[in-house]
Short mmCIF file of the C-alpha atoms (twelve columns), coordinates in Angstrom:
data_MODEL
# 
_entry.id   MODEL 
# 
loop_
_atom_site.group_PDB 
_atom_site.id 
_atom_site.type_symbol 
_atom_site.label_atom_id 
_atom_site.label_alt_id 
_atom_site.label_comp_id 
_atom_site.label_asym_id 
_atom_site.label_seq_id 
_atom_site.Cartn_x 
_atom_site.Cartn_y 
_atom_site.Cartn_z 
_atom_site.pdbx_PDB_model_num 
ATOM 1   C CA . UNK A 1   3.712   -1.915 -14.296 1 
ATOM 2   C CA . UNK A 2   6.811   -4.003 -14.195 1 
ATOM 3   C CA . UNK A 3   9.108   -3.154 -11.250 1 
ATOM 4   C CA . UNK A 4   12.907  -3.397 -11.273 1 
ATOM 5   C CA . UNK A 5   14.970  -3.217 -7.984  1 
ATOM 6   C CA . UNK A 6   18.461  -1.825 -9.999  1 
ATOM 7   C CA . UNK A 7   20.399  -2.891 -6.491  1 
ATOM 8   C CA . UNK A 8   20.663  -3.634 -2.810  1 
ATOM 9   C CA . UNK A 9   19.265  -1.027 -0.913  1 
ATOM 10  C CA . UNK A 10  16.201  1.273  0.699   1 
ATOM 11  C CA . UNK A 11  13.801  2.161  -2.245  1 
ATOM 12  C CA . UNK A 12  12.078  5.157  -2.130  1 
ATOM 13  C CA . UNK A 13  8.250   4.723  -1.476  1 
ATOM 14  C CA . UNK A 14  5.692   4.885  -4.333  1 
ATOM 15  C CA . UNK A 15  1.926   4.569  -5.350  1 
ATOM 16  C CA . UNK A 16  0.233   3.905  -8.307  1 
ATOM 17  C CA . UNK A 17  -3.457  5.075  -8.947  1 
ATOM 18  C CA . UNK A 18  -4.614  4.447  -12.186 1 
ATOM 19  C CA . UNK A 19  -2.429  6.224  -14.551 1 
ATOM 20  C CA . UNK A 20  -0.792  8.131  -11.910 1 
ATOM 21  C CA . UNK A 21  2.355   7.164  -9.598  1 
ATOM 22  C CA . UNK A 22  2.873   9.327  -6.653  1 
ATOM 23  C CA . UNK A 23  6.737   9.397  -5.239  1 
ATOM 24  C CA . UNK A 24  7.128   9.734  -0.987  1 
ATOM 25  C CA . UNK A 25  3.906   11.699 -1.544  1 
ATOM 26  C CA . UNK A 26  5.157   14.619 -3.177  1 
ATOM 27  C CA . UNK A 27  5.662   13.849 -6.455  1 
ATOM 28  C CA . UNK A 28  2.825   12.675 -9.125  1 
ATOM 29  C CA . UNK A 29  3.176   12.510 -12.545 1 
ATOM 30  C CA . UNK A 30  0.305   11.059 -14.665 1 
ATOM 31  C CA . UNK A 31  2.443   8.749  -16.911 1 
ATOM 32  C CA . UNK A 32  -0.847  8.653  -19.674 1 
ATOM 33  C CA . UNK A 33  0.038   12.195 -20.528 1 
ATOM 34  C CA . UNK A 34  3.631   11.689 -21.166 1 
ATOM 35  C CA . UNK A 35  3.188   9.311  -23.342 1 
ATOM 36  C CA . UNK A 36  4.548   9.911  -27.152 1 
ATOM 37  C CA . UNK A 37  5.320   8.662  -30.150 1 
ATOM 38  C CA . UNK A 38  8.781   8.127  -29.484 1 
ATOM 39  C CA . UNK A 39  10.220  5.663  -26.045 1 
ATOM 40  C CA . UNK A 40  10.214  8.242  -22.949 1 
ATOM 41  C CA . UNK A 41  12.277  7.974  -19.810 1 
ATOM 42  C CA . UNK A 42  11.620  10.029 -16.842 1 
ATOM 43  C CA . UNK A 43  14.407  10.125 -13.980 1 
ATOM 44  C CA . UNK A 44  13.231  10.447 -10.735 1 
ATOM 45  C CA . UNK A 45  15.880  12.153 -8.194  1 
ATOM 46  C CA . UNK A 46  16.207  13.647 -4.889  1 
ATOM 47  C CA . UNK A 47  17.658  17.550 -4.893  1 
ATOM 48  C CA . UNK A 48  20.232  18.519 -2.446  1 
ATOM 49  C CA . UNK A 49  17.342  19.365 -0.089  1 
ATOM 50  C CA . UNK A 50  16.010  16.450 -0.203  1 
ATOM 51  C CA . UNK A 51  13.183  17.211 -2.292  1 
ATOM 52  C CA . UNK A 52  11.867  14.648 -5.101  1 
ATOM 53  C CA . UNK A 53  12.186  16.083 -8.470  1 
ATOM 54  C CA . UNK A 54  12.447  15.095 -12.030 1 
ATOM 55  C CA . UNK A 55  15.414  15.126 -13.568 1 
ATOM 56  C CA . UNK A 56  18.511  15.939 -12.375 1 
ATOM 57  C CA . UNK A 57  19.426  16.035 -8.197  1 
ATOM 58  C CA . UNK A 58  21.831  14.983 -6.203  1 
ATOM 59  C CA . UNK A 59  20.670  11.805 -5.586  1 
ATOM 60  C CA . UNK A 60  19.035  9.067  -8.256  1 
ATOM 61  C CA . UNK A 61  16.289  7.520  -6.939  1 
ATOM 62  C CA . UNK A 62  14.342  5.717  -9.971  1 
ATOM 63  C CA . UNK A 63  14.028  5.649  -13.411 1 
ATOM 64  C CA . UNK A 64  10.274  5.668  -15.393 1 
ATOM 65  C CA . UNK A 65  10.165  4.119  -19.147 1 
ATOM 66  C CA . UNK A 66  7.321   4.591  -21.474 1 
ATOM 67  C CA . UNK A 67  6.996   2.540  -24.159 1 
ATOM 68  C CA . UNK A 68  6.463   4.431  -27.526 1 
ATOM 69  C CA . UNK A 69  2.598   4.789  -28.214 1 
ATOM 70  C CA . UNK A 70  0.851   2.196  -30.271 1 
ATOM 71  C CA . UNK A 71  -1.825  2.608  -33.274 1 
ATOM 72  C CA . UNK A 72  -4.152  0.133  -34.893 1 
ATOM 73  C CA . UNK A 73  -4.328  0.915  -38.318 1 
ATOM 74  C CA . UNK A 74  -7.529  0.343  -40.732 1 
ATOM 75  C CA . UNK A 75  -7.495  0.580  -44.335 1 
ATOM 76  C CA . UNK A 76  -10.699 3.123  -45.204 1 
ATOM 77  C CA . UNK A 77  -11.930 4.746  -48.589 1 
ATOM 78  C CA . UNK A 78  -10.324 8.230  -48.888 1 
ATOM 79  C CA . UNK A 79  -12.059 11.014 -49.055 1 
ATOM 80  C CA . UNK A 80  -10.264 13.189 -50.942 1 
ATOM 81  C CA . UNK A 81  -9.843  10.745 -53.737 1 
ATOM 82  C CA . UNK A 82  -10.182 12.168 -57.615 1 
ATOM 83  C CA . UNK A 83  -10.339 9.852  -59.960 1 
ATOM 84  C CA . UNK A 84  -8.475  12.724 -62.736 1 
ATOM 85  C CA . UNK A 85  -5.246  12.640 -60.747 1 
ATOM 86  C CA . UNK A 86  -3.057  9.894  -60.994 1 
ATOM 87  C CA . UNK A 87  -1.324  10.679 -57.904 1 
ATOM 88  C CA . UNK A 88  -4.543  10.643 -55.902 1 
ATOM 89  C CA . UNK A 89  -4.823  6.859  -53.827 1 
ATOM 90  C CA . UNK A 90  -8.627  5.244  -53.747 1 
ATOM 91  C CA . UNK A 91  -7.798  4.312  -49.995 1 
ATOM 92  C CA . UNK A 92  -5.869  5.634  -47.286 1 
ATOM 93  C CA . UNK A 93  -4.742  4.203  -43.833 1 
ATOM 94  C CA . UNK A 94  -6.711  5.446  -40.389 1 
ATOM 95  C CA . UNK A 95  -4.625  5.202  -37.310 1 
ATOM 96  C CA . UNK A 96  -6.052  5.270  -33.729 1 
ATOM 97  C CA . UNK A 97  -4.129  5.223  -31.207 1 
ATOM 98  C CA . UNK A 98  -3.971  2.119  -28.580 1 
ATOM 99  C CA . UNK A 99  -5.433  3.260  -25.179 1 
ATOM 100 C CA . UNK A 100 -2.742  3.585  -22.717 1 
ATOM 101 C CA . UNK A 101 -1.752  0.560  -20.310 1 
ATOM 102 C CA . UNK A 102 0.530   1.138  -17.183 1 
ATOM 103 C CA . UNK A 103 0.820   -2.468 -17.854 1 
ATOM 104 C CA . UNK A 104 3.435   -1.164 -20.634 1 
ATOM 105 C CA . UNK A 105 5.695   0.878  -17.532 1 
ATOM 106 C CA . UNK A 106 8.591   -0.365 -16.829 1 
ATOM 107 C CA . UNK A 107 9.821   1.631  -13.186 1 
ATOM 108 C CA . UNK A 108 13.451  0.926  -11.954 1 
ATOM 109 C CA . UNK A 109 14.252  1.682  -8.474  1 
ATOM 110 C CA . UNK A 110 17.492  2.557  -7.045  1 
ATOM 111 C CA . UNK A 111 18.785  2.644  -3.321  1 
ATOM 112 C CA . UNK A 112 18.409  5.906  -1.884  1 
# 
């Protein structure tokens, strides 16, 4: 995961466990199932009870980026194929998707 310190300042304390980052120890999120097909930020923030919480609080504490999710792609005979249609293709284009690395994670960190 790539760390960013945005500024100066007391962090708030985190832990990553495999896919999974844990905020001040009440707050997990398994980042592997938030992944998508499109870029996905999470904001982390404290509420005005001081309670860590996605989204929108009082305070910001960090900021979690996932990259959009990857595919190999492999060209494969299509099954469907009939020769009689001339709109029908002889191959066709297999996509699996790229297992997820926290690697990928950016986190930014703000001063609480």
């Amino acid at each position: 995961m790539n760390v960013i310190n945005v500024n100066e300042g007391p962090k708030m304390e985190y832990s990553v466990s495999k896919n999974k980052i844990t905020f001040a120890d009440e707050l997990m999120l398994n980042l592997e199932k938030r992944e998508r097909d499109y870029p996905v930020s999470i904001d982390i923030c404290i509420d005005k009870f001081g309670m860590v919480t996605t989204g929108l609080g009082v305070r910001y504490a960090a900021q979690i980026e996932i990259p959009e999710r990857q595919y190999t792609e492999e060209v494969i005979d299509n099954p469907d194929y009939d020769p009689e249609d001339p709109q029908s293709q002889k191959t066709t284009i297999k996509k699996e998707p790229v297992p997820f690395n926290m690697a990928n994670v950016t986190l930014k960190l703000y001063a609480i």
